[in-house]
C-alpha positions in Angstrom: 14.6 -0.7 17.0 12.9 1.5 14.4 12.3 -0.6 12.3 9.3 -1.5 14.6 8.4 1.4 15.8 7.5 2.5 12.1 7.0 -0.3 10.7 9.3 -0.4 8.0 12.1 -1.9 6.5 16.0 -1.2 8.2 16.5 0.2 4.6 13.7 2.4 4.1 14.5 4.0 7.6 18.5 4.1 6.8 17.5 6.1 3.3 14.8 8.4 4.9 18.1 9.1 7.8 20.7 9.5 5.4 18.0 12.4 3.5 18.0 14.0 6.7 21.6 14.5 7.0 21.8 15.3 3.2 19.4 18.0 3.9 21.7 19.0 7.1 18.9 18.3 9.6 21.1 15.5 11.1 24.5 15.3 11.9 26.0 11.6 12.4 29.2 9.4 13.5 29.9 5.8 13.5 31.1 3.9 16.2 32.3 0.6 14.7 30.1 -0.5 11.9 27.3 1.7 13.9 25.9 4.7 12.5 24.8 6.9 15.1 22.5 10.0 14.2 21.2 13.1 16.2 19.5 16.2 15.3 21.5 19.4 13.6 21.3 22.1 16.8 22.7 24.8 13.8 20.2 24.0 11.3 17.8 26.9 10.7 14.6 24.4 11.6 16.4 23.0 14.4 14.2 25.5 17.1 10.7 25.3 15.2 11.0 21.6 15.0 12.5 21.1 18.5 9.7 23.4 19.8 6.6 21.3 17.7 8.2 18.1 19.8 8.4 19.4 23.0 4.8 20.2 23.0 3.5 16.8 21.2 5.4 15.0 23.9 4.8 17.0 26.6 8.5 18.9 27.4 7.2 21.8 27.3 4.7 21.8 30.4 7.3 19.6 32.1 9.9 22.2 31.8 7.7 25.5 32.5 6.1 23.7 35.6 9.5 22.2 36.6 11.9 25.3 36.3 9.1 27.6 37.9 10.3 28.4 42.0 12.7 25.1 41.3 15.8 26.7 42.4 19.4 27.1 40.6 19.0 25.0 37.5 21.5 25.6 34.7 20.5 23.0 32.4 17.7 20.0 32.2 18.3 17.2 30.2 16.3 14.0 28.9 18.4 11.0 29.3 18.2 7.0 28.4 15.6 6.5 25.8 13.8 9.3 24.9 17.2 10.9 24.4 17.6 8.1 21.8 13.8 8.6 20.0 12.7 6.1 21.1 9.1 6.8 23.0 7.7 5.2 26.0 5.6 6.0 28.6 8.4 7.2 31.0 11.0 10.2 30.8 14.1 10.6 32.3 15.4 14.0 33.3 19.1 15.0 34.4 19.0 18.4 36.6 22.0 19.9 36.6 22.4 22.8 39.3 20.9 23.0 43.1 17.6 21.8 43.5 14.4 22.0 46.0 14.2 18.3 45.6 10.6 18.3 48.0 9.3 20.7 45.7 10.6 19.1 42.4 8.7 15.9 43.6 5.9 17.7 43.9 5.7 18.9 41.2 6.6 15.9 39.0 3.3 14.1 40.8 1.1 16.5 39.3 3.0 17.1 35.8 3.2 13.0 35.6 -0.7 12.9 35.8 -1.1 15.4 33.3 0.8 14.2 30.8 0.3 10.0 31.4 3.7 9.3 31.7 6.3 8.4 34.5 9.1 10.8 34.9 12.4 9.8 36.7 14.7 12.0 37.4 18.8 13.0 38.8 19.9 16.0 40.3 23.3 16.3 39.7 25.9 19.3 40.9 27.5 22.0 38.9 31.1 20.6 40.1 30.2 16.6 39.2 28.3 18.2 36.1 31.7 20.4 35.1 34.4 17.7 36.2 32.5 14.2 35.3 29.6 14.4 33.2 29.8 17.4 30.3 31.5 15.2 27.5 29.1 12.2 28.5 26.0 14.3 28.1 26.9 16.3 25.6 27.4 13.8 23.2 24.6 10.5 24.5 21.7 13.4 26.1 19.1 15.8 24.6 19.7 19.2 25.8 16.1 20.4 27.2 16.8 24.0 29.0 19.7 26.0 29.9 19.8 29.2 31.8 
């Protein structure tokens, strides 16, 4: 857990957390005696913050070379653990729209050597997005890009 990653104590990480939402940079819910926590989208820092992430990570050349001659995307989002904070050395992308998948491969090959890291990825429809999926990603994925 985080507690690793930072190398501190459950309780230092739980009081630095509970700041953030104090300050209204976070928004949280519990699920059983789980508190979960994600980032305020409505906070004024939200987009400066967001933006200074994308680029340490490396979103931001995935999703210019991605979106570039890709087709009809409506939204990209990062999925399993990255979506959760917790960094790796692989990436997993949900597409939601129609996609040139022989072109999206393509271009994955070259961003995934740019950036050392693995990206997987879905394509998933509008329809399956619209019928199935909203609620799901809305509350467990990161929002990337949306046309």
């Amino acid at each position: 857990g985080l507690e690793a990653e930072f190398g501190d104590s459950s309780n230092a990480i739980r009081l630095e957390l509970n700041r953030f939402e104090n300050a209204g940079m976070l928004t949280s819910f519990q699920d059983g005696n789980k508190k979960y926590f994600r980032a305020n989208i409505d906070h004024p820092l939200y987009n400066d913050i967001h933006n200074i992430l994308l680029k340490y990570i490396g979103f931001d050349k995935i999703v210019d070379t991605i979106l570039e001659n890709l087709g009809e995307v409506k939204k990209v989002y990062v999925v399993g653990t990255f979506a959760n904070g917790i960094d790796n050395d692989r990436i997993d992308l949900a597409l939601i729209g129609n996609v040139n998948l022989e072109y999206l491969e393509s271009l994955i090959a070259k961003t995934e050597r740019h950036i050392s890291r693995k990206i997987s990825y879905q394509v998933i429809s509008f329809s399956e997005y619209d019928v199935h999926l909203k609620p799901q990603f809305e509350k467990e994925a990161l929002l990337l890009w949306e046309s």
